[in-house]
C-alpha angles and dihedrals in degrees: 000000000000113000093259103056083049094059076038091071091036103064090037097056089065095043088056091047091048088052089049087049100045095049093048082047096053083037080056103047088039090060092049095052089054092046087042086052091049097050098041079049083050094049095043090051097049090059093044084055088043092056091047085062098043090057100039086055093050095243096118 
């Protein structure tokens, strides 16, 4: 193995680290934006619950 193909192998072992890190980062954020979208779906939904009872009971 010559010198350059060495720093060759070098260079490419933390690219592709970095690649590996940046698509579990963006897997990651992907994930939270969903879980933010469900609970702000969950949230949405219990006043809308809230407001069903409120009425039904005569107190809005």
């Amino acid at each position: 193995m010559s010198v350059m193909e060495f720093a060759g192998q070098q260079q490419d072992i933390p690219s592709r680290k970095t690649g590996r890190m940046a698509l579990a980062a963006r897997v990651l954020d992907w994930r939270g934006d969903r879980r933010k979208a469900r609970l702000e779906a969950l949230r949405e939904r219990d006043l809308e619950l809230q407001i069903a009872r409120l009425r039904a009971v005569g107190g809005l």
